[in-house]
C-alpha positions as CSV (number, residue, x, y, z in Angstrom):
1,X,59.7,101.9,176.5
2,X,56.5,101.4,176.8
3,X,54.7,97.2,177.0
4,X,54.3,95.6,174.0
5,X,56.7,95.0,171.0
6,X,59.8,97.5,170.6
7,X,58.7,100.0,168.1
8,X,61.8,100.4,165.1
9,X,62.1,103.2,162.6
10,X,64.5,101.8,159.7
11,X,66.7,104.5,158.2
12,X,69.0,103.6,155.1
13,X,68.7,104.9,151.5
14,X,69.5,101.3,150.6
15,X,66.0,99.3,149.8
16,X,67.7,96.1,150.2
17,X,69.2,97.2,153.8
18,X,65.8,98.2,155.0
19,X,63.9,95.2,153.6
20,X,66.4,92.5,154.9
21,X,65.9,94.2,158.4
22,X,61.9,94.3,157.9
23,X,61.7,90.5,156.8
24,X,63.9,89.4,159.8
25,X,61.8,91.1,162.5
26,X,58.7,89.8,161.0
27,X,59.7,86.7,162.5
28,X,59.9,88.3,165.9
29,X,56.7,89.5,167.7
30,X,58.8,91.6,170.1
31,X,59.5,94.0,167.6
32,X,57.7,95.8,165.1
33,X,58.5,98.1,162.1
34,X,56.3,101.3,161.9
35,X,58.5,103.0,159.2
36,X,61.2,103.4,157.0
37,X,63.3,106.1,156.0
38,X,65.8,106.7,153.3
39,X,67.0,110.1,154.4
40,X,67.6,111.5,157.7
41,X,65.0,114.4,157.0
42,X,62.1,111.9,156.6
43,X,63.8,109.8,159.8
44,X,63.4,113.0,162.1
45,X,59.8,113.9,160.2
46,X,58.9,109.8,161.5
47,X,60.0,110.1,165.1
48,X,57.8,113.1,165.5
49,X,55.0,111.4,163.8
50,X,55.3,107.6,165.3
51,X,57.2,108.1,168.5
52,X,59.2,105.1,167.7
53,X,61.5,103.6,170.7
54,X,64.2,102.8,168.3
55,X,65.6,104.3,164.8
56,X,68.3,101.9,163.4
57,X,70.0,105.1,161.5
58,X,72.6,104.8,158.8
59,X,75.4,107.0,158.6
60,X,75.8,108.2,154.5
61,X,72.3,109.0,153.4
62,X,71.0,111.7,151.1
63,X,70.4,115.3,152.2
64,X,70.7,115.1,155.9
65,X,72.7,112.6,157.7
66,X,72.3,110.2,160.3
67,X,74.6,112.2,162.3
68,X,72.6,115.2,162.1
69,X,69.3,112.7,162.2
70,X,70.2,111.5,165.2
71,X,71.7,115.2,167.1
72,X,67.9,116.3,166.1
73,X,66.2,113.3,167.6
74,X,67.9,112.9,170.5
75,X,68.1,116.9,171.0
76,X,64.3,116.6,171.2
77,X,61.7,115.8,173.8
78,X,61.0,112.4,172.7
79,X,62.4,109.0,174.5
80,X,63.5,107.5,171.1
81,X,66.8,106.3,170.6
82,X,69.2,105.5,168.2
83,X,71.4,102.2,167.2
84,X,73.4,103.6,164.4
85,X,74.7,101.2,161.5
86,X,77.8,101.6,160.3
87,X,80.7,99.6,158.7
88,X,84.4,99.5,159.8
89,X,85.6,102.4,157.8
90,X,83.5,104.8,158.8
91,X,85.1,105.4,162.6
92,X,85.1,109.2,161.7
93,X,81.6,109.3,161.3
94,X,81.3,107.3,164.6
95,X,82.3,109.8,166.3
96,X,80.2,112.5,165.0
97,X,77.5,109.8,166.1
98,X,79.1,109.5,169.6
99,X,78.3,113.1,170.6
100,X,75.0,113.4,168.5
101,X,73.6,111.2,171.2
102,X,73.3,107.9,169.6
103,X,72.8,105.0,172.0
104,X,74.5,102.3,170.1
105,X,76.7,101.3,166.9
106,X,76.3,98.0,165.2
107,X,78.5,96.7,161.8
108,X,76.2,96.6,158.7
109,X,78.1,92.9,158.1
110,X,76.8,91.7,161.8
111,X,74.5,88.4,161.5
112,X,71.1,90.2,161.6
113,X,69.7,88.2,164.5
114,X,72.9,89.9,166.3
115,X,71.3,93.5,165.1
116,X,68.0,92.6,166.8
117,X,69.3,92.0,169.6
118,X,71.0,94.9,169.2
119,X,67.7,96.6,169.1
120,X,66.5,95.1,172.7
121,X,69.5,96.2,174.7
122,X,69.2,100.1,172.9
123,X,65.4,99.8,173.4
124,X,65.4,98.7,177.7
125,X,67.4,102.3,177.7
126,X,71.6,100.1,177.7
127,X,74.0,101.3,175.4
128,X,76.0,99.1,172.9
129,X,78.7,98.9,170.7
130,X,79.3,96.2,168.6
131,X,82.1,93.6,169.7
132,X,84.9,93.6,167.4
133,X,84.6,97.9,167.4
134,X,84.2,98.4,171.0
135,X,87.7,98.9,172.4
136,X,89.2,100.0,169.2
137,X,86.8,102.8,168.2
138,X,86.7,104.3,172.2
139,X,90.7,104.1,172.0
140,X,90.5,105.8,168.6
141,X,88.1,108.2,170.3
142,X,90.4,109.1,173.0
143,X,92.5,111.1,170.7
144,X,90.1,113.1,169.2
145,X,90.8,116.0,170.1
146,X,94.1,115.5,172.0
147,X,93.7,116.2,176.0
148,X,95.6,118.6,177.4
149,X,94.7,119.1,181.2
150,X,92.3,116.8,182.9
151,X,89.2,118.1,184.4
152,X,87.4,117.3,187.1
153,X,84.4,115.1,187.9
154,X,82.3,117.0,190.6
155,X,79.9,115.0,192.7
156,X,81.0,111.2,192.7
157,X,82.8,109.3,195.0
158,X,86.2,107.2,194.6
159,X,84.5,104.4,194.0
160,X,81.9,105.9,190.9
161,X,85.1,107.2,189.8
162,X,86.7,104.3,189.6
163,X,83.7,103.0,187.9
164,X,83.9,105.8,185.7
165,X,86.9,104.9,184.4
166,X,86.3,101.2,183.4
167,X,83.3,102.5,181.5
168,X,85.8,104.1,179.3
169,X,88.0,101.7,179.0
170,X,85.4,99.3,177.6
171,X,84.7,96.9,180.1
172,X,81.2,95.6,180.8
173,X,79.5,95.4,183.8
174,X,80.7,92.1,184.5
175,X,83.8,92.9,183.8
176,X,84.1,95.5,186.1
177,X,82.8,93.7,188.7
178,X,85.6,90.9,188.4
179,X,88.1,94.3,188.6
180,X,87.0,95.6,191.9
181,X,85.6,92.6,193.8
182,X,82.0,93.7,193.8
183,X,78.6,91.9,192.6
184,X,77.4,92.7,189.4
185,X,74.5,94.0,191.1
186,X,77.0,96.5,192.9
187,X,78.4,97.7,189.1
188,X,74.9,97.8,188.1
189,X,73.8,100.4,190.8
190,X,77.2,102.2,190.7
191,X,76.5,102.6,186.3
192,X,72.9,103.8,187.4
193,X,73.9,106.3,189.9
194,X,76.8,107.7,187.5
195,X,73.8,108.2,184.8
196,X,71.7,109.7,187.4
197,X,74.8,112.3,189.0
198,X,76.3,113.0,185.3
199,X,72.9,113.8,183.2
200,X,74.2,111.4,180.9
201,X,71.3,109.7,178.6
202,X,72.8,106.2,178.5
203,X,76.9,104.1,179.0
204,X,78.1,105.6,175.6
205,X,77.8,109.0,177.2
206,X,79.7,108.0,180.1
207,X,82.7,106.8,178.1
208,X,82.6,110.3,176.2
209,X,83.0,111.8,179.8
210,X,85.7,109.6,181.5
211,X,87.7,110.8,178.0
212,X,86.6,114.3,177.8
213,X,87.8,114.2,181.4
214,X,90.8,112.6,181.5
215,X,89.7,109.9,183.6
216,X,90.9,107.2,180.5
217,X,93.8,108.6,178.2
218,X,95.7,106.8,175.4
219,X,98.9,105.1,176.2
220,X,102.2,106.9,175.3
């Protein structure tokens, strides 16, 4: 992300979504809205033509989806990413938007100063999920599609591993400090060495490989 205010692409086919967005970051000099979409063809066609740093990407639009939106953005050479909106019945979608490369998920019902902050964390190059979501959509995730034999993770020590497999369970940095008796600082460099060794773009992807590896598993 470049200095200045965050950059934010809104992408919803509802007017009243977009505008309640725009009139709250008005308010905040830190970000700044250089378009609006309501389809997912005229998000992609906007990333290419403002270079935005985020899109806040609804799921059901018109056309093109955010799903596919978002696999066509982040597919791309650009640094933009993607907070995805979404409301509590849509975990199947979620997961499209999981391995489409979006950096975040926040609940359309959030308080909107809890969606701009949303917007920081995806923007500094983080990965979130909204609380209230977080645990049960990467449990739900685990299943889908049913493991069958672990794979391995090549190149990591014990102790990334172990990392590794926190990530997927959910917790935060903090959190997974407390777990192993390290600094937060440690966790920190541990997450940023696991991006660096995995070619994963941001922590979402991380949880899709401690799964897709069998590092985290579903109980039972």
């Amino acid at each position: 992300m470049t200095a200045g205010p965050v950059r934010v692409v809104l992408a919803d086919d509802q007017p009243l979504v977009r505008s309640g967005l725009r009139l709250v970051m008005a308010d905040h000099p830190d970000l700044e809205v250089v378009g609006e979409a309501a389809t997912g063809a005229e998000a992609v066609q906007l990333v290419r033509d403002t270079g935005p740093d985020v899109v806040v990407m609804d799921i059901r639009m018109p056309g093109m989806d955010g799903i596919e939106a978002t696999r066509l953005i982040t597919a791309g050479p650009t640094s933009t990413r993607v907070l995805v909106l979404t409301t509590f019945d849509e975990d199947e979608y979620v997961y499209g938007a999981l391995r489409a490369g979006a950096s975040g998920f926040v609940v359309k019902d959030m308080a909107l100063n809890d969606i701009l902050a949303a917007i920081r964390v995806v923007a500094v190059g983080d990965a979130l999920i909204a609380p209230g979501i977080t645990r049960r959509l990467i449990a739900d995730f685990a299943g889908r599609p049913p493991q069958r034999s672990p794979r391995p993770v090549a190149g990591i020590t014990e102790r990334e591993r172990e990392v590794l497999t926190l990530i997927g369970r959910g917790l935060t940095n903090t959190e997974i400090a407390e777990d192993l008796f390290i600094t937060v600082a440690t966790a920190k460099s541990h997450v940023s060495r696991l991006l660096t060794k995995l070619g994963a773009r941001d922590r979402v992807q991380l949880v899709i490989t401690a799964y897709e590896t069998g590092l985290v598993t579903l109980p039972g």
